[in-house]
N, C-alpha and C positions, 0 to 999 in steps of 0.2 A: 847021457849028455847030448847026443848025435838029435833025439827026440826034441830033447829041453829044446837047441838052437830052431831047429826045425819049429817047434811051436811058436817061437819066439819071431818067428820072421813074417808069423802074420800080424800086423797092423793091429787085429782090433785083442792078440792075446799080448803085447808089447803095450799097448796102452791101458790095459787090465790090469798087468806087473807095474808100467808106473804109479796107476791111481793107487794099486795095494800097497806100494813102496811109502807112499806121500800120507797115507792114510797111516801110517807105520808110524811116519818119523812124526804127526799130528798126535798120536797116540800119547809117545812117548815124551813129544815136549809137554802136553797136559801133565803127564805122570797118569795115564787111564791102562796105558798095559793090560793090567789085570781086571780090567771092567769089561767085561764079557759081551754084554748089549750095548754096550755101546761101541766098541770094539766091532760086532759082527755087523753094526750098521755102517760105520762109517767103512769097514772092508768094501763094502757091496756098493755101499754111492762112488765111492771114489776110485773104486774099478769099474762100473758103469759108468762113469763122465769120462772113464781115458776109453774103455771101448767104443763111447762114443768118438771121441779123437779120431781112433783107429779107421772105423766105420765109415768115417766120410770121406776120409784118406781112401780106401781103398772104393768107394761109387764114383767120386773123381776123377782119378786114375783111371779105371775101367770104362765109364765114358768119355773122357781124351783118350784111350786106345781106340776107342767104338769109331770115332771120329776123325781118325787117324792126325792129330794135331800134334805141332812141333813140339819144344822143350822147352818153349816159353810159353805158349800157349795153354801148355798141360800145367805150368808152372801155377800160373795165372786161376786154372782150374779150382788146381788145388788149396788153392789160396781160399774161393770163394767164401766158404763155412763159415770163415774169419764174421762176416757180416752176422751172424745172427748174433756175436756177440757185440762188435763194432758200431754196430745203429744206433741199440742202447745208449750206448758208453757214447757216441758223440753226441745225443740227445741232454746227457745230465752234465757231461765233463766240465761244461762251460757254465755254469747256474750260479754260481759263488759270485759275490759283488765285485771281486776282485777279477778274478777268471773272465767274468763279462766285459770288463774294459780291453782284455790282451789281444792283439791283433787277429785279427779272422775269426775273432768270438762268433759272428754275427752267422757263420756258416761251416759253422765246427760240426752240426748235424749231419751234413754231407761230406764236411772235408775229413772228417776223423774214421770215418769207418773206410774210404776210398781209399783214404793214404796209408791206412794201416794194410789193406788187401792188399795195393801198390806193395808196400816193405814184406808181406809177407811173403808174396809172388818171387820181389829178388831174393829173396833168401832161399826160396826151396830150389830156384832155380841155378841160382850160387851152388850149392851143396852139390844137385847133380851134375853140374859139371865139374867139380872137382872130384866126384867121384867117378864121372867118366875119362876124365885126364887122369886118374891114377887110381885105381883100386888099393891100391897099397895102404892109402890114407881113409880109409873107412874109419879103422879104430880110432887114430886121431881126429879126427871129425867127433865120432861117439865120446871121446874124452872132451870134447872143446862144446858138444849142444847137452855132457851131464854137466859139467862146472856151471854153463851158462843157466839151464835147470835149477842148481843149488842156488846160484846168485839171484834169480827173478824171485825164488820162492822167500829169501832173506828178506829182502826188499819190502817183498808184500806184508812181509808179518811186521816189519820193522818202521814204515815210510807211512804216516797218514792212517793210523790204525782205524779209528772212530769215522776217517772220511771218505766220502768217491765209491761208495760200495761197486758201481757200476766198476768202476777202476779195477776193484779189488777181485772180480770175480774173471774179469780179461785176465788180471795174470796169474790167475789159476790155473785156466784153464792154456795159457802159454808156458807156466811149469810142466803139465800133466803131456802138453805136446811136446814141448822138447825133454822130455824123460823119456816117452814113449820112442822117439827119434832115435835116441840114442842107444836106449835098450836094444832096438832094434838094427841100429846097425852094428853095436857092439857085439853083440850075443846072437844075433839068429844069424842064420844060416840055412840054404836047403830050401826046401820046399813043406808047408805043413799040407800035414794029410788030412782027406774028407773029415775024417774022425774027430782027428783033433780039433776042426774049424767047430766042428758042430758041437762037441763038448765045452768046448768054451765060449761059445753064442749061448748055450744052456745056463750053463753057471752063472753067466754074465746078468742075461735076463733074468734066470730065477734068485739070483742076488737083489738084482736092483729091484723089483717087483717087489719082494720080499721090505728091503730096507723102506721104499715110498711108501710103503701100507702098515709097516708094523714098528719100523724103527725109530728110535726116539720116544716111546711111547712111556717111559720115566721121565716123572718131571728133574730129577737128579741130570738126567744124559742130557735135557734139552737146557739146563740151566748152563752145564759145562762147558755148552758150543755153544749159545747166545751168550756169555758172559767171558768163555778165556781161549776158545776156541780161532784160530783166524783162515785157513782152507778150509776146514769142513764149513763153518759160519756162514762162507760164503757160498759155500755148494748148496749148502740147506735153501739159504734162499733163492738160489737160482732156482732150484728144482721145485720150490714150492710155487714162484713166479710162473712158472712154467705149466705146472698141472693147477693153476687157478683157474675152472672153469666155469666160473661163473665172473671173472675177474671183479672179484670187491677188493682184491688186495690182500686176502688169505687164503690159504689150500686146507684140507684137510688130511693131507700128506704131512710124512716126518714129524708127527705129535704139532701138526700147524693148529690154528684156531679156528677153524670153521668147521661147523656143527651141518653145513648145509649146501654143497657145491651148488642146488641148484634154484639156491636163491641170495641174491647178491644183500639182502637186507640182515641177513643173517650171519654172523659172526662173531668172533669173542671181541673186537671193537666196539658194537655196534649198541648202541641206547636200546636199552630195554624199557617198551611204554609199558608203563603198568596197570593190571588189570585187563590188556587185550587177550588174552591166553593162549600170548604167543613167546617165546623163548627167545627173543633174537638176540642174546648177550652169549649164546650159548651154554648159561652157567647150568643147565638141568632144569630152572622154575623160571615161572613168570614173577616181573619183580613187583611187590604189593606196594599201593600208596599209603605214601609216610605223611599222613595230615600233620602240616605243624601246628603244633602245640604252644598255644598264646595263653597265658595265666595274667588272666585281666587284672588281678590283684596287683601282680608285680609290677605291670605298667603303669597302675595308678601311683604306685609306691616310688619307680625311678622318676615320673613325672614330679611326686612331692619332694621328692631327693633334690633333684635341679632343683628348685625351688628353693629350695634350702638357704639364708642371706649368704652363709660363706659360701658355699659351691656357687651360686648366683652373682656372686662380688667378682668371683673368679671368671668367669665366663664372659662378665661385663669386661674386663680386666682383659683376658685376648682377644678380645675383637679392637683392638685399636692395637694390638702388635703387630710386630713385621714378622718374617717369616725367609729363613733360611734352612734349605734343603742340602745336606751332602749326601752324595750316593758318592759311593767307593765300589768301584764294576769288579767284581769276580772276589771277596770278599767276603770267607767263610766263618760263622760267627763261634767255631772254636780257633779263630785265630785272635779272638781277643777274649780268651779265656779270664773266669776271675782267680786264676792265679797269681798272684802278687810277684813273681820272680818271673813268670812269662811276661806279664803285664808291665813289665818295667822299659822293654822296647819301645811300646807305646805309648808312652806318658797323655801322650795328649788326647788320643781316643778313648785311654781308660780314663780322663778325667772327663770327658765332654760323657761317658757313659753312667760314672759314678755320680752325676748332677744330674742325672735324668730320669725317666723312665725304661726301665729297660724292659724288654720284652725277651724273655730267655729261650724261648718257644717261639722266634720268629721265621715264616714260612714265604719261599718266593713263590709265585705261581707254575714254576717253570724253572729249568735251568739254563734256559737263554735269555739274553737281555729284551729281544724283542717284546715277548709277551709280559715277560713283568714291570717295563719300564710304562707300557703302555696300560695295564692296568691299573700301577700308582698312578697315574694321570686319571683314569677312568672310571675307576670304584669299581669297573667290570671283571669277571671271570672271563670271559670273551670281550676281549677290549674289539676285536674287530667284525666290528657291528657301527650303525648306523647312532654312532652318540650325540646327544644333543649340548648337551656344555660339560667340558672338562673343566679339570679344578684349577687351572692356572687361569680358563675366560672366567669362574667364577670367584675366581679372586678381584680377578680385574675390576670383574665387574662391582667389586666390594670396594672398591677404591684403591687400589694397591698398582704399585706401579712391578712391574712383573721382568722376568729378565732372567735368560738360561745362559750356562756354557755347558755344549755338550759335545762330544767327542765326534769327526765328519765321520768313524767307523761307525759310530751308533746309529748318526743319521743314514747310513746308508743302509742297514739292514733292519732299520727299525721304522714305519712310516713315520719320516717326518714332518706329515703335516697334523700328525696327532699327537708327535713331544712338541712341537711347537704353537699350537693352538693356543690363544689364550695370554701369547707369551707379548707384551711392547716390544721388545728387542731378543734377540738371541746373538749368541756368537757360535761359529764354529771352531773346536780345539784342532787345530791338525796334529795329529799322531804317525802321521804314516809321509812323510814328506818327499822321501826316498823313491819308494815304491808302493804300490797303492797296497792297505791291507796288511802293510808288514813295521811295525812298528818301528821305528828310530831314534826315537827322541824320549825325554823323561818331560811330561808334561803338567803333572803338578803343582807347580814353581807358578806355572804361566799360568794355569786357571785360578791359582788364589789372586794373584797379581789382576787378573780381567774381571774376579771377582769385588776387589775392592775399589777398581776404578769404576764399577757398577756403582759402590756406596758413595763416591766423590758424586756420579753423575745425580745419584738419585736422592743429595740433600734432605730435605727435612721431611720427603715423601716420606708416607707409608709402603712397604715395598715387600715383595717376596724373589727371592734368588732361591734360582735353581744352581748347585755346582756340581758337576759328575767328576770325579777323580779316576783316571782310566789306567794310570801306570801301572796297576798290580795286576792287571787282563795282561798285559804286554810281558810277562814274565818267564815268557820262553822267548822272545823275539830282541827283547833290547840288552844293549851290553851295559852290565848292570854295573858302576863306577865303585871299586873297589873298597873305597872308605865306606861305602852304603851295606856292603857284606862283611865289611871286616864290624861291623858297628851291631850284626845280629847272628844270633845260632841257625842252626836249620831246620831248628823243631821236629828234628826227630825225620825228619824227608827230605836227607841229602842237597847235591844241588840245587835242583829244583826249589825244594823247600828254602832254601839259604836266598837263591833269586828271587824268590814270592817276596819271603818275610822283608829284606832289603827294602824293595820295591814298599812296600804297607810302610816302612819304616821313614821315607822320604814321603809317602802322604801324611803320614800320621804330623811330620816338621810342618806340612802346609797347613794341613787342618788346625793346628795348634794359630799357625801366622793368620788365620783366618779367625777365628775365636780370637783371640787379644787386640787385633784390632778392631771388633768391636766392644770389647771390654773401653780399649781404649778412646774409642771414639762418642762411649755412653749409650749403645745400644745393645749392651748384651742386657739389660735390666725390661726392654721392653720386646726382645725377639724372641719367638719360639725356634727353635733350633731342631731338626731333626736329623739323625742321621741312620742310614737303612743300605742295603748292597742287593743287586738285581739278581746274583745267584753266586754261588760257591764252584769251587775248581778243583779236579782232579789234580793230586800231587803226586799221583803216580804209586800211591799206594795199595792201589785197591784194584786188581782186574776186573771188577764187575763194571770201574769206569769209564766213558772216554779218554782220550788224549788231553783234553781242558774243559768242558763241558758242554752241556746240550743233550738231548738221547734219552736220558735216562732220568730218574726223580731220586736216586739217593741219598740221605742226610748231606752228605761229601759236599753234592749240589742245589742243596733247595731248605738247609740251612740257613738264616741269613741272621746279620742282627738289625735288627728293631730298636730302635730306641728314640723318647719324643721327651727335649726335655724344655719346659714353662718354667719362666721368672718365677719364683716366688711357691712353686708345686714340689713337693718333697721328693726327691726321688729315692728311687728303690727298684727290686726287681720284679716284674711279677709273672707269673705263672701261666696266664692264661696264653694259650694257641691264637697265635695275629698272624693273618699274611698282610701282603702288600696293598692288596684289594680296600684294606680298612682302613691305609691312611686319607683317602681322597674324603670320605666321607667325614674324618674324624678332624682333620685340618678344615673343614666348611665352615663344619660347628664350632669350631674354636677359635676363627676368625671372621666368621661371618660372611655373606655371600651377597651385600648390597641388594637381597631380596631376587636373585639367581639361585633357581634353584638347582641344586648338583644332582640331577635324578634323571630316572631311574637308578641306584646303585645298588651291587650283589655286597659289596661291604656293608660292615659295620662302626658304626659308630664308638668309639673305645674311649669318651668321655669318661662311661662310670670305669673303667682300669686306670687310668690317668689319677682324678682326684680320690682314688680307693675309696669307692661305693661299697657299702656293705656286702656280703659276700653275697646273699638272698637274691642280691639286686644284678650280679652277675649273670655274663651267657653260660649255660651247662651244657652239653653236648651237643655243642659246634662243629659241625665239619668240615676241614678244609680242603681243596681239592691241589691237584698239581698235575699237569701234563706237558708231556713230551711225546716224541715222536714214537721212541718204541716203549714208551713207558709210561703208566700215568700212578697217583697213588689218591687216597682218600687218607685222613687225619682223623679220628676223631679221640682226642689224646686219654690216654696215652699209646691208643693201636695205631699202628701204620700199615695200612691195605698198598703193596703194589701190585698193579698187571703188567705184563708183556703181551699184550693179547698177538701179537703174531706168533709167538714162543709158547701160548696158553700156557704161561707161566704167572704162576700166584705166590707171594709172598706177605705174610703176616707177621711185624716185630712190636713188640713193645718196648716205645722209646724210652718211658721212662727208668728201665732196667738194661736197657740195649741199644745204646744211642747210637752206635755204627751198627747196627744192623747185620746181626752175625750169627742171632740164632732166630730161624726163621719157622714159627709156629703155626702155620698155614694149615698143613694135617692133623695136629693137634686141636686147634681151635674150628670146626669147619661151620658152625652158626656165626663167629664172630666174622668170618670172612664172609658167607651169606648176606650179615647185615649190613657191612660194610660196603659191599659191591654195591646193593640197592642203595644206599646213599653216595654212593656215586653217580645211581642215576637221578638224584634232583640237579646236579650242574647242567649249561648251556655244555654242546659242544665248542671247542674249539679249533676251528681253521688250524693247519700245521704244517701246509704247503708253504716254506722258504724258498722254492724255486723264484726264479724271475720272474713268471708269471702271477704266482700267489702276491710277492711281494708288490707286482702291478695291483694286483686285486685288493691289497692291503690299504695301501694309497687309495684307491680308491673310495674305499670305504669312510678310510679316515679325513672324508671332506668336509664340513662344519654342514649342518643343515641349511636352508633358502633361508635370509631372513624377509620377514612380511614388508610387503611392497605398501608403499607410501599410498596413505586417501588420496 
């Protein structure tokens, strides 16, 4: 035992014992115990990052004695280290739209990593003088920096899981120091011998060496801590940040995705051009060119289709309709299952469904609203690009008098000068009245209400209204009025679920007041009506989720429904795979564009789904794509390809037998994931910097082209 303390009173074996301790209790909240590799990996990082602790503790230290510097001074010293995580963390802390308004945003770079060394300094300084005013109280000291320990490490797992990684990683690495603190003054004692320092510099090193080069190297181990992991998750990427030496953004450490430290073009992100006979996706081959495939026959044949008197009467038939848009934000489309006894909540979206066309395989580009609300505007896969007319200026220009309500949240992270393009008028919904970012209020009462004062304003015009419905995104944030939960179940996801479905339940009363007055005012007979949702929400059923979404492309999120329903057009359900990308193109054609043309677009056209074109005449192996930031996936139904390329984690389901995504065929099937990936690389990339800066660059982008200057 005399030993044990004695080891323990060195610094870098006291933060060894933390990291193995925290690595312990990581283990065993997973339930991985008994998983051997991954077990001996995370032992060896997370006793490596506390020996790192240790390590800078005791150079500090050793130069303030070198230097013969006071108690504050030294304090102050020791503090230092603090910045290589601090700099970071004030650089990204403040990047949220919300976060950017709070006082001294503007110099959180510099103020946050200062004032954190500033608090770390009095704290170590605090300690030693209470430990030199009374030795007696060491152990309580050690009892008061482990609870403190236990409390920072709760928090992190608990507080903002999905966000602030920078965050997340500072209080990692302040659990791993105050354990090691505490162990150390708890438990050692004495002096450690040569030996002993040098045996555990050895282990430490030949741990950690061992775990950056070889650990993680199951795709199983790296699924477990990119998906339900929250300390190791975060070590991972520190340490992978860290050993990027080529910085693209990927390491080749802890099973990372880079095939190639020392070329930044190469990575498992990274577009593979094909045919150059170069690998840069890292998948093992170069990816070959996929010539598309155009059957002249069939074009000549959907051209004779259109042509057709009834399809042709039809088409003549909406171009002189209006056009009304609901989007419903965060809006997953098994929440309006065809269950008939689920379905009964919603009366009015399952009727505005069951008079239309639905699309049961509808796809968002994205699980964030940014990209997909901007793409239904753009027909683009990469809305942020340089576009020349969206669909609201080519409505306009079609004669239609035009007109949004969209939430000021949305505008604020989504460039507003590309949902508004095109628009006569817009309004903005406030949602966050309170406090910026945080919802307060239930707002879809007030958007149908702005939306019919639009139909007063816009008399006997022909018109298109845009209405975004935002109260069911709000559904961790607003205090949801008791009649609205007493009115629905929980579908199965508790609270949360009970606050969602509520919330859906109080649009779905608006959607309905919106639909009957214009029944009632004679314009449901000549409006095409669409209704679609920018991306689906984590209801906290699924660890591989976010907190509410974004991140990731799972059904959960990138689900949505679709559905486009015409006066007078049979409705029904159909089958074919649509993203968002296809309404801009599909609402031109069916209203006409006053000789504006809506191009370039990566959509399609979904007339022949609409009026049920013969099946010949349909798209056949369509690909849809979706990305996010740690995730993208490729569609081509019924497979669903996803990557994590910083995780080089691959996943293969097939939806139509596996529609949550549970048994993942990836090693089984490894040509179909081959093929899959290469059609991934026909899509543009997409931009996916959300920082303040990107979203500068967004705005930017999204500025209408010059128009031609006057003879």
């Amino acid at each position: 035992m005399r030993a044990f303390r004695a080891w323990l009173a060195d610094p870098v074996a006291a933060g060894a014992l933390s990291g193995a301790l925290l690595a312990l209790a990581e283990l065993a909240l997973l339930g991985q115990l008994g998983n051997g590799s991954l077990a001996v990996a995370l032992y060896a990082l997370f006793a490596g990052a506390g020996a790192l602790v240790g390590l800078a503790t005791i150079a500090t230290y050793r130069i303030a004695a070198r230097l013969g510097l006071g108690h504050l001074l030294t304090a102050v010293l020791i503090a230092a280290p603090s910045l290589a995580i601090g700099v970071p963390l004030g650089q990204s802390l403040f990047q949220g739209a919300f976060a950017a308004t709070l006082p001294g945003a503007s110099v959180a770079p510099y103020a946050v990593p200062v004032l954190a060394w500033i608090a770390i300094a009095a704290a170590v300084f605090l300690g030693g003088a209470i430990l030199r005013a009374g030795p007696g109280s060491r152990v309580a000291l050690a009892l008061v920096l482990l609870f403190a320990a236990v409390a920072l490490d709760g928090a992190n797992r608990l507080m903002f899981r999905s966000g602030y990684p920078d965050l997340h990683i500072a209080l990692t690495f302040g659990t791993l120091t105050l354990g090691a603190i505490a162990l150390g003054l708890g438990l050692g004692q004495g002096r450690p011998t040569r030996a002993q320092r040098i045996a555990t510099g050895a282990v430490v090193v030949v741990g950690a060496v061992s775990a950056l080069a070889f650990g993680l190297d199951h795709a199983g181990d790296r699924r477990i801590v990119a998906t339900r992991a929250e300390d190791a998750r975060h070590l991972v990427r520190a340490a992978r940040a860290v050993f990027d030496l080529d910085r693209d953004g990927y390491s080749a450490l802890l099973g990372g995705g880079d095939c190639d430290e020392g070329d930044a073009a190469r990575h498992a992100g990274a577009r593979d051009v094909p045919g150059n006979g170069k690998d840069e996706d890292c998948d093992g081959t170069d990816a070959v060119v996929r010539a598309p495939v155009v059957d002249e026959a069939v074009v000549r044949s959907l051209e004779e289709w259109r042509q057709r008197p009834a399809i042709a009467a039809v088409l003549e038939r909406t171009r002189a309709m209006n056009l009304v848009v609901i989007s419903v934000d965060a809006l997953r489309a098994d929440q309006v299952p065809r269950d008939p006894a689920v379905r009964a909540a919603f009366p009015h979206l399952s009727a505005l469904l069951d008079g239309a066309v639905w699309f049961e395989h509808g796809f968002a580009p994205a699980a964030g609203t940014d990209i997909s609300l901007t793409s239904f505007v753009t027909g683009r896969w990469n809305p942020f690009q340089p576009i020349a007319t969206t669909l609201p200026e080519a409505l306009a220009a079609g004669g239609r008098l035009t007109h949004a309500i969209l939430p000021s949240e949305v505008l604020r992270y989504v460039p507003e000068t590309l949902l508004t393009r095109g628009m006569a008028s817009f309004e903005r919904m406030v949602t966050d009245g309170g406090r910026r970012d945080v919802g307060d209020r239930l707002t879809a009462g007030a958007t149908t209400d702005r939306a019919l004062a639009f139909l007063d304003r816009a008399g006997g015009n022909r018109f298109a209204l845009w209405a975004h419905y935002f109260d069911v995104h709000e559904h961790r944030q607003l205090d949801v009025p008791k009649e609205l939960l007493a009115a629905v179940d929980d579908g199965g996801r508790g609270d949360v679920g009970r606050a969602y479905r509520a919330l859906l339940k109080n649009v779905d009363g608006e959607v309905g007041r919106l639909l009957a007055e214009l029944e009632r005012r004679g314009l449901a007979g000549r409006t095409i009506v669409v209704l679609f949702s920018d991306h689906g929400e984590s209801l906290r059923e699924d660890p591989r989720l976010p907190d509410n979404h974004g991140l990731v492309v799972y059904q959960a999120l990138v689900h949505v429904p679709i559905a486009v329903r015409i006066p007078g057009v049979a409705a029904r359900i159909d089958a074919a795979p649509v993203s968002l990308v296809d309404l801009a193109p599909t609402l031109a054609a069916l209203l006409g564009t006053g000789g504006t043309p809506l191009a370039p677009v990566d959509g399609v056209d979904l007339i022949p789904e609409l009026l049920d074109a013969p099946a010949a005449l349909r798209r056949r192996d369509r690909a849809l794509v979706m990305n996010e930031q740690d995730q993208w996936a490729v569609v081509v139904w019924p497979w669903k390809l996803l990557v994590r390329p910083k995780d080089d984690l691959t996943e293969l389901y097939d939806l139509s037998a596996d529609p949550t995504e549970r048994r993942d065929q990836a090693a089984a099937r490894p040509d179909d994931v081959k093929a899959l990936r290469a059609r991934y690389g026909e899509f543009p990339a997409v931009p996916m910097d959300r920082t303040q800066k990107g979203r500068r660059w967004r705005e930017a982008q999204a500025q209408p082209p010059p128009r031609p200057s006057s003879p």
